[in-house]
MARGUTOR-840992 format. One record per residue: x, y, z of N, C-alpha, C in turn; residue in one letter. Coordinates in pm, whole numbers, plus 32768, in hexadecimal, padded with zeros to 4 digits. Atoms other than C-alpha are relative to their C-alpha. Example, Ala and Ser with C-alpha at 12.3 -4.5 7.8 and 13.67 -1.06 7.14 Angstrom:
! residues 2
  neast  nnorth   nup  caeast  canorth  caup  ceast  cnorth   cup  rest
   8059    7F89  8000    84CE     7E3E  830C   805A    8078  8000     a
   7FAE    7F89  7FFA    8557     7F96  82CA   7FB3    806D  8049     s
***
This chain:
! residues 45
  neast  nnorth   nup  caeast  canorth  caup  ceast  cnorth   cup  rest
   8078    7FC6  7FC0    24A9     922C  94B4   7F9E    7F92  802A     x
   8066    8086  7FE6    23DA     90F6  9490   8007    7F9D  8063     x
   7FB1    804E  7F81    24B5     902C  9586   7FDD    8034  8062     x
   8006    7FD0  7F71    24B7     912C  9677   7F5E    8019  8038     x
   8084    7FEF  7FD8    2353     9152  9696   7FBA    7F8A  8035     x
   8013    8091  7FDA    235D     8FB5  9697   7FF2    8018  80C2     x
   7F97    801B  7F5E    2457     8FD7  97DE   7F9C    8030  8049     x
   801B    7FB1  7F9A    2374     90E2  987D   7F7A    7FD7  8025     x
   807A    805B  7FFB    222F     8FFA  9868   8015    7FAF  8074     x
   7FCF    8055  7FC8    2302     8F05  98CC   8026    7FE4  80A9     x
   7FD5    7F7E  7FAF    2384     8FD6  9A07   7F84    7FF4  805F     x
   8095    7FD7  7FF7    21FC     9022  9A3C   7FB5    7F8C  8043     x
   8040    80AD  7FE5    2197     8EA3  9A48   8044    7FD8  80A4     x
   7FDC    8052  7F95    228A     8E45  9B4A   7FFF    8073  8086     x
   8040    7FB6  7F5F    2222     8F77  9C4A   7F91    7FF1  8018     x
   8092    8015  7FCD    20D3     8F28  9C33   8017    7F4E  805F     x
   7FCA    807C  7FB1    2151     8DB9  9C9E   8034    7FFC  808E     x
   7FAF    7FDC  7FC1    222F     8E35  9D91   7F97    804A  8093     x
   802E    7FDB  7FB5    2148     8ECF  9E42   7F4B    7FDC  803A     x
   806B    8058  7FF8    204F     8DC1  9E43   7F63    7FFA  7FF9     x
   808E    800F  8027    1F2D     8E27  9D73   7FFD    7F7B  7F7A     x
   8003    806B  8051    1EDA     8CDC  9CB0   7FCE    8024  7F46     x
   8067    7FE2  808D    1EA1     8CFE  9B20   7FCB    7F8A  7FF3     x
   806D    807F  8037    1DE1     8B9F  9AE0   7FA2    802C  8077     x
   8052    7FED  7FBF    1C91     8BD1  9B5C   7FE8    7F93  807D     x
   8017    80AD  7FB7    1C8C     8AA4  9C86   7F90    803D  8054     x
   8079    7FF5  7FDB    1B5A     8ABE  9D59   8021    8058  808F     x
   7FD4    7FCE  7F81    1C2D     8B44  9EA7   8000    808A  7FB3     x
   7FD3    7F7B  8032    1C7F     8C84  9DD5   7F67    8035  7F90     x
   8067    7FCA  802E    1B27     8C9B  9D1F   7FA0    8048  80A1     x
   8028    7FB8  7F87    1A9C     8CEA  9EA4   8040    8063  8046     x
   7FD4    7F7A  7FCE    1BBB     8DDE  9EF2   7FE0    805C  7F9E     x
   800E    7FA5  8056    1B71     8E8A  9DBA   7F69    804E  800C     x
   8094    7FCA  7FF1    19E2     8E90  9E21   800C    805C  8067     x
   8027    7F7C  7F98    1A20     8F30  9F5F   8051    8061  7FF2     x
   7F87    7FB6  803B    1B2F     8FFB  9EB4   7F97    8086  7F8F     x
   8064    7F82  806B    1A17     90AD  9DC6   7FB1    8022  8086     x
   8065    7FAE  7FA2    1943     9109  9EEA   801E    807D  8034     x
   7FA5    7F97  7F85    1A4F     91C3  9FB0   8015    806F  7F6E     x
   8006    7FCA  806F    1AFB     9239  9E81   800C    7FFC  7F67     x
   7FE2    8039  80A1    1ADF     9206  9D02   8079    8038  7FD2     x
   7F99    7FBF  806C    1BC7     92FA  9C4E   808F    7F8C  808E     x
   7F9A    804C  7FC4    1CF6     9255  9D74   803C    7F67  7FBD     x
   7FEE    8074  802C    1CD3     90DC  9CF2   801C    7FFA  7F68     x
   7FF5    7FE0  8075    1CFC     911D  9B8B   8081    805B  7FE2     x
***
């Protein structure tokens, strides 16, 4: 059970990658994220 919940994290990590939202905060992706709360919050999250 514990594994598979690993894998499905795991899974999770590399579509968010994949589809090129950045997880380290770098300063290019702290300004898409600002004009990203304006439009819409609940979306970016």
């Amino acid at each position: 059970m514990e594994r598979n919940m690993k894998a499905r994290s795991e899974k999770h990590r590399k579509d968010r990658k994949k589809h090129g939202r950045p997880l380290k905060k770098s300063p290019r992706a702290l300004k898409k994220r600002r004009r990203a709360l304006k439009s819409n919050t609940a979306g970016f999250f």
